[in-house]
C-alpha positions as a Python dict, from the first residue, in 0.01 Angstrom:
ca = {
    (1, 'X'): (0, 0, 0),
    (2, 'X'): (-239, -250, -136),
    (3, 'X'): (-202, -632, -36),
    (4, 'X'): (-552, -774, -60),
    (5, 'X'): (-705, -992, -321),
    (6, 'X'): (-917, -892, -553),
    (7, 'X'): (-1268, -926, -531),
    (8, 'X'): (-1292, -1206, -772),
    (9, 'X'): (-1159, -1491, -918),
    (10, 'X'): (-1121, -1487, -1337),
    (11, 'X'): (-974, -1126, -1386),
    (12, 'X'): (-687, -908, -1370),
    (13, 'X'): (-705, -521, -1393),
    (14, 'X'): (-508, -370, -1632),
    (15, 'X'): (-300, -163, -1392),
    (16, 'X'): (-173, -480, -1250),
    (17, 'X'): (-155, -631, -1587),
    (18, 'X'): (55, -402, -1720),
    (19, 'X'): (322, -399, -1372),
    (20, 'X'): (310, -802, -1444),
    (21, 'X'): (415, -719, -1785),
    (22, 'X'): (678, -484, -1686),
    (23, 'X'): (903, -705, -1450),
    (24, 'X'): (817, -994, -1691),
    (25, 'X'): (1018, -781, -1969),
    (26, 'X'): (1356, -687, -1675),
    (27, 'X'): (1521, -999, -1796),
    (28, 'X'): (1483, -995, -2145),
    (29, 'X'): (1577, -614, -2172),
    (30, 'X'): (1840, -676, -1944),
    (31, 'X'): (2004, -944, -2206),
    (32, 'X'): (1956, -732, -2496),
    (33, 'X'): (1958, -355, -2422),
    (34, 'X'): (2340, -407, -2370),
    (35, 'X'): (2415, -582, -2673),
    (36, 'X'): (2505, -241, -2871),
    (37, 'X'): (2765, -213, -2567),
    (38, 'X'): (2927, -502, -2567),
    (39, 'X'): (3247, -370, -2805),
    (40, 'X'): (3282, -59, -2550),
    (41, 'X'): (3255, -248, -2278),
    (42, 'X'): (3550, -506, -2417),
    (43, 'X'): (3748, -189, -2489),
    (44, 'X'): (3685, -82, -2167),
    (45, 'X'): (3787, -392, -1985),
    (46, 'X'): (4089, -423, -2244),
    (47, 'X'): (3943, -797, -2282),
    (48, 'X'): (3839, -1022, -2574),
    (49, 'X'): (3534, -966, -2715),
    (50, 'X'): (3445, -1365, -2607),
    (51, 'X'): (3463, -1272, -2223),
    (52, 'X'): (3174, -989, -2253),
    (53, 'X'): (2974, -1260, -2433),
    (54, 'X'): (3032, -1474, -2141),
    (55, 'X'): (2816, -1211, -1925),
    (56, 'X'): (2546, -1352, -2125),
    (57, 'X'): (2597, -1675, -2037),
    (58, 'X'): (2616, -1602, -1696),
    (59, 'X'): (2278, -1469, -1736),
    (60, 'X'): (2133, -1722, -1817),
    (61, 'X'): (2282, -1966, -1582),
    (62, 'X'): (2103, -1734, -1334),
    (63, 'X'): (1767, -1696, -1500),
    (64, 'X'): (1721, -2065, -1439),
    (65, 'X'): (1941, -2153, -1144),
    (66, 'X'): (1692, -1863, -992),
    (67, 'X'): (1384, -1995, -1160),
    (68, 'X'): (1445, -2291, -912),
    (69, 'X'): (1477, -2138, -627),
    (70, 'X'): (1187, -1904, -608),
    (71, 'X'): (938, -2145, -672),
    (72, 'X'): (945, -2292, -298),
    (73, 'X'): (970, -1937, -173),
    (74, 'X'): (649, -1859, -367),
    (75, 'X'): (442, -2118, -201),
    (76, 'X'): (628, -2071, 160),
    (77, 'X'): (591, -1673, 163),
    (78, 'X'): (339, -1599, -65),
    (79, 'X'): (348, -1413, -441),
    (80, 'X'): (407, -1062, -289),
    (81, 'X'): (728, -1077, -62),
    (82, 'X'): (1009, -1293, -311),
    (83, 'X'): (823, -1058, -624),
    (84, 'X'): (947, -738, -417),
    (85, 'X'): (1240, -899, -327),
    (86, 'X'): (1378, -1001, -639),
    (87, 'X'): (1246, -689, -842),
    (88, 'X'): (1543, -551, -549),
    (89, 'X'): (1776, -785, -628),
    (90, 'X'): (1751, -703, -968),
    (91, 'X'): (1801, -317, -912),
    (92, 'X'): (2101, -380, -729),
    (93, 'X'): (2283, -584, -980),
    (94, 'X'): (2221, -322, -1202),
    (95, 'X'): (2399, -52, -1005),
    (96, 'X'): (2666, -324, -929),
    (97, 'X'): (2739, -379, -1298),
    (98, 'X'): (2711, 0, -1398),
    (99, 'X'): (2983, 28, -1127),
    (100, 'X'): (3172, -273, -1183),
    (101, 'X'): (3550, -192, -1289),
    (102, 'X'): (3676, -535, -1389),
    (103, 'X'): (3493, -788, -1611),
    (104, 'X'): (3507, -1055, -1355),
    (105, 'X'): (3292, -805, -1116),
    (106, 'X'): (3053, -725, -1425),
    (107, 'X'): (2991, -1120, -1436),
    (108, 'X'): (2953, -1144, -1058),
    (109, 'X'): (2685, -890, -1071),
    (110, 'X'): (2514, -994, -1361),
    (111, 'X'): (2463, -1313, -1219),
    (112, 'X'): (2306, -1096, -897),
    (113, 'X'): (2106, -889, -1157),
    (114, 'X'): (1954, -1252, -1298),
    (115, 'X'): (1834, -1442, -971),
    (116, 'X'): (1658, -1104, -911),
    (117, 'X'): (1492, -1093, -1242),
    (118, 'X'): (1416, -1454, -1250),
    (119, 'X'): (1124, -1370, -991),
    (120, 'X'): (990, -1140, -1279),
    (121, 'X'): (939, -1484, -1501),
    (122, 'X'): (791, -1686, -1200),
    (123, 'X'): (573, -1467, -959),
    (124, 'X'): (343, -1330, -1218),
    (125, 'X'): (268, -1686, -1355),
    (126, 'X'): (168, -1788, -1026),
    (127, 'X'): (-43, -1477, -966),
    (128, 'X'): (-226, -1531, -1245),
    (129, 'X'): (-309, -1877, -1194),
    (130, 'X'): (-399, -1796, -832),
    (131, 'X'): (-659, -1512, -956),
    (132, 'X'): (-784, -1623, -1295),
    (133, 'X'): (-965, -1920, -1448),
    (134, 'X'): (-830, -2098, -1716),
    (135, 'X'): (-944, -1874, -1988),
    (136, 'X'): (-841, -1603, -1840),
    (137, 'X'): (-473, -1708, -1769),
    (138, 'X'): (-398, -1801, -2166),
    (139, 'X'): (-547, -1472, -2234),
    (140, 'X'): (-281, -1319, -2006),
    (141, 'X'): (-13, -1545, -2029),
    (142, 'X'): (-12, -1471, -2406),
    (143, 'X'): (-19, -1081, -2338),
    (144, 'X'): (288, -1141, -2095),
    (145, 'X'): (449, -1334, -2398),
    (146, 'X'): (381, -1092, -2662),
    (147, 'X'): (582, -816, -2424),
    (148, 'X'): (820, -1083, -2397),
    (149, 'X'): (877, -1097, -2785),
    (150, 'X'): (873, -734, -2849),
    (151, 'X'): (1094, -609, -2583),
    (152, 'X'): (1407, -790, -2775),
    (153, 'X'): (1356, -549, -3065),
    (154, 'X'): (1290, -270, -2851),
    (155, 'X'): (1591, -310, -2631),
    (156, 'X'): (1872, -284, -2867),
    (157, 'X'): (1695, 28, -2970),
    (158, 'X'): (1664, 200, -2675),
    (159, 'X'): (2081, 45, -2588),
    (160, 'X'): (2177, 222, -2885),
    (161, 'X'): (2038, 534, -2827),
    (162, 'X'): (2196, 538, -2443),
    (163, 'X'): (2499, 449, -2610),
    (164, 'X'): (2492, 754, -2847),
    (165, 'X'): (2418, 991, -2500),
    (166, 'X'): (2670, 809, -2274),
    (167, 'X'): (2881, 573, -2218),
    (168, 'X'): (2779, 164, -2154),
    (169, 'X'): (2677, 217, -1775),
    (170, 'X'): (2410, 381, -1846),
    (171, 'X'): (2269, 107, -1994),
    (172, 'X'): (2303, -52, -1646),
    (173, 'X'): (2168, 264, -1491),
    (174, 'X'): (1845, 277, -1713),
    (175, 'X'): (1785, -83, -1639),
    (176, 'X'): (1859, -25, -1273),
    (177, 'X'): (1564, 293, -1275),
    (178, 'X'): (1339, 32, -1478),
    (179, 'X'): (1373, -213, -1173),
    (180, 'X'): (1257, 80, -962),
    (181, 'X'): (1004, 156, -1128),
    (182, 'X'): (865, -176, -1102),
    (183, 'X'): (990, -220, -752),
    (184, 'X'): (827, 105, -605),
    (185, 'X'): (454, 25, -815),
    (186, 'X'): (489, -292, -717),
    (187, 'X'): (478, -223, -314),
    (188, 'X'): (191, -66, -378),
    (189, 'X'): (-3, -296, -682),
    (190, 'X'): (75, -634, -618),
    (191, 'X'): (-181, -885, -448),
    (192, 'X'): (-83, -1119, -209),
    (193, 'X'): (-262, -1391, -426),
    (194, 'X'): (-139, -1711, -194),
    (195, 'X'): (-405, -1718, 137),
    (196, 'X'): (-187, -1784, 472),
    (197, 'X'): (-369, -2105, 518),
    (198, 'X'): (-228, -2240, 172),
    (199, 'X'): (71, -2153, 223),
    (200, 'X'): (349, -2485, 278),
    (201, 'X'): (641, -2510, 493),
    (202, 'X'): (996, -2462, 405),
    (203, 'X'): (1222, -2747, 483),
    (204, 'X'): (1481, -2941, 232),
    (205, 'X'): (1262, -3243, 235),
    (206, 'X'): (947, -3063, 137),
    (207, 'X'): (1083, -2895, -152),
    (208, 'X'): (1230, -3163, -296),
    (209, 'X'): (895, -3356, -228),
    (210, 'X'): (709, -3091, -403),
    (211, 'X'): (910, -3083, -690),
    (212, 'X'): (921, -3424, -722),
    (213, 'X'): (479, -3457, -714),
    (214, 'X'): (490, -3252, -970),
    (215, 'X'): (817, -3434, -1184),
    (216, 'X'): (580, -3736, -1120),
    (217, 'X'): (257, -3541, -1252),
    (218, 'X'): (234, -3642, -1639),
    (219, 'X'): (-23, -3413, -1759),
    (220, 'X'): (209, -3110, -1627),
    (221, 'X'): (540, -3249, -1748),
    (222, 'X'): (397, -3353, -2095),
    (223, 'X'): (288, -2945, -2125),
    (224, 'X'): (559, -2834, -1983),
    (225, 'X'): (778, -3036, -2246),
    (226, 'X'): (537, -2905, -2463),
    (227, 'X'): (655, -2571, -2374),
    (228, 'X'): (979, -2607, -2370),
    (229, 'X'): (993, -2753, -2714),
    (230, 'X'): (803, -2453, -2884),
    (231, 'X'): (1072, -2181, -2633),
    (232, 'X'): (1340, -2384, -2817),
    (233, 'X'): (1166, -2321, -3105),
    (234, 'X'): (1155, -1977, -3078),
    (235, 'X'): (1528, -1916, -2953),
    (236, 'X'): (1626, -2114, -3267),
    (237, 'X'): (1445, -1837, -3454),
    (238, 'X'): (1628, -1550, -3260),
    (239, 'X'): (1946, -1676, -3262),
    (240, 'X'): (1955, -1830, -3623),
    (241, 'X'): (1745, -1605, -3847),
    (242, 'X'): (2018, -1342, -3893),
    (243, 'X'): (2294, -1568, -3996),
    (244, 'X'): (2056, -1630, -4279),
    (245, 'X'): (1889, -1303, -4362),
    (246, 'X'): (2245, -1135, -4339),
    (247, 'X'): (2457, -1394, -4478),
    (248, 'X'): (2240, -1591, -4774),
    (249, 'X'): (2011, -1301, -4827),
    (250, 'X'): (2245, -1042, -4816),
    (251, 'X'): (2042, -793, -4596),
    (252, 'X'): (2233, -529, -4415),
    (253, 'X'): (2132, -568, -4022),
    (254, 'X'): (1909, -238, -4036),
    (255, 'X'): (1768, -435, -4287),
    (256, 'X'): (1709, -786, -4084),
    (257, 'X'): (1619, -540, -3759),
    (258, 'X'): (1283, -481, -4015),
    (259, 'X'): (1232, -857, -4072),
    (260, 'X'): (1283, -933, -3739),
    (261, 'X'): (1051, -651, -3645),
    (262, 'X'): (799, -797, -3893),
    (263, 'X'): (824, -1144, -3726),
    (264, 'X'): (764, -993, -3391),
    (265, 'X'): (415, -852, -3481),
    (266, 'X'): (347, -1166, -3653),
    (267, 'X'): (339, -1308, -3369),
    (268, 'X'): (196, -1026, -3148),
    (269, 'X'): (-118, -1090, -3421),
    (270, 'X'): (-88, -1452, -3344),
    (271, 'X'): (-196, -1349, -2973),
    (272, 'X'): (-441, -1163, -3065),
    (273, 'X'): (-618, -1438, -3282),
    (274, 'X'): (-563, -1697, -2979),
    (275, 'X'): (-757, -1447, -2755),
    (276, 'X'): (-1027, -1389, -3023),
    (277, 'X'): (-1077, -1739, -3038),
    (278, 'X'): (-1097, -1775, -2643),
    (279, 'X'): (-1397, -1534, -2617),
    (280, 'X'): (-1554, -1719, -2900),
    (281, 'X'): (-1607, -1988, -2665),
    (282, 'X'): (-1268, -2209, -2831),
    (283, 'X'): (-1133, -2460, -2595),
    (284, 'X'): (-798, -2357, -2487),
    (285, 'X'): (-644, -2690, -2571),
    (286, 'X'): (-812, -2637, -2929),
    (287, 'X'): (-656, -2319, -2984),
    (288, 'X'): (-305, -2470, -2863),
    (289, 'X'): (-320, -2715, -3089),
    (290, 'X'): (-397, -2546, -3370),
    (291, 'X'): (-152, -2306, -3343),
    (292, 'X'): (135, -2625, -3276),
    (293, 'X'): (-3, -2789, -3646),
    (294, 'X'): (36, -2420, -3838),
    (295, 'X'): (379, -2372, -3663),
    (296, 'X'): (489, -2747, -3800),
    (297, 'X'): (333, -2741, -4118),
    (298, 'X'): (477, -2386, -4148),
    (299, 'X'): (854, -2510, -4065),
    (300, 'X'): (777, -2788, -4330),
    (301, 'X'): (667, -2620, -4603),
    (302, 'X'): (966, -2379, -4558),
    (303, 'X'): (1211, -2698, -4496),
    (304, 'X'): (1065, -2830, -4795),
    (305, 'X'): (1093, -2490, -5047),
    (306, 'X'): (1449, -2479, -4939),
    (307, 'X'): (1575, -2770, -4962),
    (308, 'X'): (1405, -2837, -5312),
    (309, 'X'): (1421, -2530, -5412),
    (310, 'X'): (1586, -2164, -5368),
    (311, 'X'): (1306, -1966, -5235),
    (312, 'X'): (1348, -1583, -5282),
    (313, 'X'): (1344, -1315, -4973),
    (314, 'X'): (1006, -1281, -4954),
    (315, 'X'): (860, -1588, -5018),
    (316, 'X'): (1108, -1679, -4705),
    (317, 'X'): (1041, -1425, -4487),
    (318, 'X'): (708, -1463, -4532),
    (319, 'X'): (675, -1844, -4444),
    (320, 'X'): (862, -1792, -4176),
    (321, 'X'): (654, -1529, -4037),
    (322, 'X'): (334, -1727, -4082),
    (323, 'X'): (576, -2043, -3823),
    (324, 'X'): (678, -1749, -3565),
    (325, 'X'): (320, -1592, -3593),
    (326, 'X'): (175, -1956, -3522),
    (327, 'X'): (345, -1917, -3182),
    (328, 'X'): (140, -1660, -3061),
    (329, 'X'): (-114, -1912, -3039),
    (330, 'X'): (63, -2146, -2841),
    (331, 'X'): (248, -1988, -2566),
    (332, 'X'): (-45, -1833, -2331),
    (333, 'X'): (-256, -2140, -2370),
    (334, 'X'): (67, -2399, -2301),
    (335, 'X'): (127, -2171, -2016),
    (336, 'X'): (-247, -2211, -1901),
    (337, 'X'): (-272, -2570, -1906),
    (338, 'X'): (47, -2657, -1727),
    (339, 'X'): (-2, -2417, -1447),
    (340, 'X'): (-365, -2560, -1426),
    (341, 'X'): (-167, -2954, -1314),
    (342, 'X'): (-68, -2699, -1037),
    (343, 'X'): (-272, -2715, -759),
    (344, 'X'): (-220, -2538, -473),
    (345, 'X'): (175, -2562, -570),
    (346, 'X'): (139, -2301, -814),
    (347, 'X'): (517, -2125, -690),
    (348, 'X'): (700, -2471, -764),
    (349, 'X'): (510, -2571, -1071),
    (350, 'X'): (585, -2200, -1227),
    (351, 'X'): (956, -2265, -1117),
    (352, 'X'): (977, -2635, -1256),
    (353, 'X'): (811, -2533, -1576),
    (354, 'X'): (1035, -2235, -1609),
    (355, 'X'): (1333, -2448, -1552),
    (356, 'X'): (1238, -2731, -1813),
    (357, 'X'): (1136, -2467, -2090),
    (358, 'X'): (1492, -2355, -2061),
    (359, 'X'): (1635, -2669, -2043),
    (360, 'X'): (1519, -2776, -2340),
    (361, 'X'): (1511, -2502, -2492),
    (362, 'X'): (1894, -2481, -2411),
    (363, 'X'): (1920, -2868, -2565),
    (364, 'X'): (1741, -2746, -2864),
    (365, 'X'): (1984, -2462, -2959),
    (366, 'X'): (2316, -2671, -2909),
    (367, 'X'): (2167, -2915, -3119),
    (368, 'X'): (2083, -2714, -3385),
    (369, 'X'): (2406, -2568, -3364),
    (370, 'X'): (2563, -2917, -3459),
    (371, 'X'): (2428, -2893, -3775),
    (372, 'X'): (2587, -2751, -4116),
    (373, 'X'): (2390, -2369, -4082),
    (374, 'X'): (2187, -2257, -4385),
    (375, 'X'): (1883, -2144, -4478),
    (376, 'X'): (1753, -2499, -4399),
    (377, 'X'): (1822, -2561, -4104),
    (378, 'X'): (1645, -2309, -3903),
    (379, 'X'): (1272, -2430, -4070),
    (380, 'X'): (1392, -2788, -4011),
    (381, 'X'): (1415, -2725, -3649),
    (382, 'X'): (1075, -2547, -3631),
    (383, 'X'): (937, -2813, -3795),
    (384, 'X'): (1079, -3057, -3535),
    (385, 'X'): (998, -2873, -3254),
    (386, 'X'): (640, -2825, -3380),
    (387, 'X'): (577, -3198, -3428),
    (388, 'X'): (728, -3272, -3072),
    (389, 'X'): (488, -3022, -2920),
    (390, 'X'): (194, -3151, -3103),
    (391, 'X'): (281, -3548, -2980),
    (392, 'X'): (380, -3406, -2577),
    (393, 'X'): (36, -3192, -2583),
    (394, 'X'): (-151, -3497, -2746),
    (395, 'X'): (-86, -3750, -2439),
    (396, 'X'): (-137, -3417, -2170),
    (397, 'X'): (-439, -3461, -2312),
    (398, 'X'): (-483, -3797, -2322),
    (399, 'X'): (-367, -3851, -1964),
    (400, 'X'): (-571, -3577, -1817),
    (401, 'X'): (-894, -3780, -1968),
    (402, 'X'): (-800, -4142, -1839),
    (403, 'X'): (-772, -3912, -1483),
    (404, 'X'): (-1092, -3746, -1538),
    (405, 'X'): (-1230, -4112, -1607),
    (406, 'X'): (-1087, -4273, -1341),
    (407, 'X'): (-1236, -4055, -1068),
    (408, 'X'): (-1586, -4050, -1244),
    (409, 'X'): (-1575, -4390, -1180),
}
């Protein structure tokens, strides 16, 4: 098995890209593959269909209660070890919830299945930033995010087809075989990115210290913030657009499944333009930025047409691709200049950030869900959450100048 560094710093092969990419995607398949199976599983279960949403929720509570703890482990043991050992993790809360004969078990282990695939959200960021310039790392990190966006419309997919050639375990088995997968190519692909001598101790004190340098760093938590403001952005969008597609448009959900698929290589084109850019010698704030003024002006223009106005499907669908598209050329480069605040604490800072994008992210949506839903509301809150990113990314900036200044002095 391979454990050594590559010979440079500033690329990534595209073996190991595409393993990053694969445990990146465990936790979003693992929220929506099962979707399909959630009314077989409440039959099952002889429950209420609210207690199999609550899985979900669980879920989530794990994704960032784990996000939090791996980051110490990262720094303390290296990128390899917790990787491997949460890939596991994963794998066996998948065979736990495939086996699991009561809904409160099913909950149990998808909490399990979560911390594991929480290390699939944090290790590869901090791989990345430990092996590739800055550059490099928004080219990637927007790659990683792309797979992120597509694997929610491939997951319901590939749910409903398992459900139409078994019953809703093997769901949990397929997910269980992808964590494998990863787990076995893993042992033998993954770097161990973090040198010995960088690595910090593990004690109470010092992870709370670390965490706290970098809660005190304001270039990194005005990114991160940032971040989090364009991931609430985006979850708005997922969990809004088909209450108006299917209820003020009218569209069947085979029918919003399309739109949504549209959306998704709107913004897989978005990605590709930020990249393009990037080899044309763009800085990566630049490309950020623009990319945060299309996705406001996007949301306002939309916000605007509907509520002066009653735009028609397309001219809807079509705005709102151009906002979600935007977002491809945000999320690799945000990702890229908050890990680069991260020192030698890249584990932590990919934990912290990971935390705080679904944080507010999480504030976002239960905001949003305050207000009277319509075909309004969800371009409102893009616009919002475009603006907000524009001002947190305009004082990173600003800061990170002043400190640039202050030590040319």
């Amino acid at each position: 098995m391979s454990t050594s560094l590559p010979p440079s710093r500033g690329h990534i092969g595209l073996a190991l890209l595409i393993l990053l990419a694969l445990v990146t995607a465990l936790d979003a398949m693992a929220i929506d593959m099962y979707l399909p199976g959630m009314p077989a599983m409440a039959e099952a279960f002889d429950v209420p269909p609210g207690r199999i949403q609550q899985t979900l929720s669980v879920f989530l509570a794990g994704l960032a209660i784990g996000q939090g703890l791996y980051g110490p482990l990262l720094d303390r043991f290296g990128r390899r070890l917790p990787l491997l050992v949460g890939v596991g993790i994963f794998v066996l809360g998948s065979i736990w919830a495939a086996l699991a004969q009561s809904v409160e078990t099913l909950m149990v282990a998808r909490f399990v299945q979560a911390l594991g695939a929480a290390a699939g959200l944090v290790a590869p960021r901090a791989i990345v930033a430990d092996l590739c310039d800055m550059k490099e790392s928004a080219r990637i990190f927007s790659l990683l995010m792309q797979v992120m966006m597509i694997a929610p419309v491939v997951a319901p997919l590939l749910g409903s087809f398992l459900l139409g050639h078994g019953d809703w375990q093997l769901i949990f088995w397929v997910l269980a075989a992808l964590g494998m997968i990863g787990l076995v190519w893993g042992m033998r692909a993954v770097p161990d990115s973090l040198a010995p001598d960088a690595r910090t101790a593990l004690s109470v004190g010092g992870v709370m210290r670390a965490y706290g340098r970098q809660l005190r760093h304001g270039v990194f938590m005005c990114y991160a913030l940032a971040g989090g403001m364009i991931m609430g952005s985006l979850f708005t969008y997922i969990s809004a657009s088909a209450f108006v597609f299917t209820d003020h448009y009218a569209l069947t959900p085979t029918q919003f499944s399309y739109v949504f698929a549209a959306n998704s290589i709107a913004l897989v084109i978005g990605g590709g333009i930020s990249n393009a850019l990037l080899k044309r010698g763009v800085a990566t704030q630049n490309a950020m930025l623009v990319g945060m003024a299309l996705h406001a002006v996007a949301g306002g223009l939309l916000f605007a047409l509907t509520f002066w106005a009653a735009p028609g499907l397309v001219l809807y669908a079509s705005v709102l691709a151009l906002a979600v598209g935007a977002m491809g050329l945000i999320f690799g480069n945000v990702t890229a200049l908050t890990m680069a605040c991260a020192g030698r604490q890249a584990g932590v800072a990919s934990a912290l950030m990971g935390v705080i994008h679904y944080l507010v992210a999480a504030l976002i949506g239960y905001g949003v869900s305050l207000l009277p839903q319509g075909p309004a509301t969800l371009p409102m809150a893009l616009a919002f959450c475009g603006v907000a990113s524009l001002i947190f990314s305009v004082i990173a900036g600003s800061l990170g100048n002043q400190q640039l200044k202050s030590v040319n002095a």
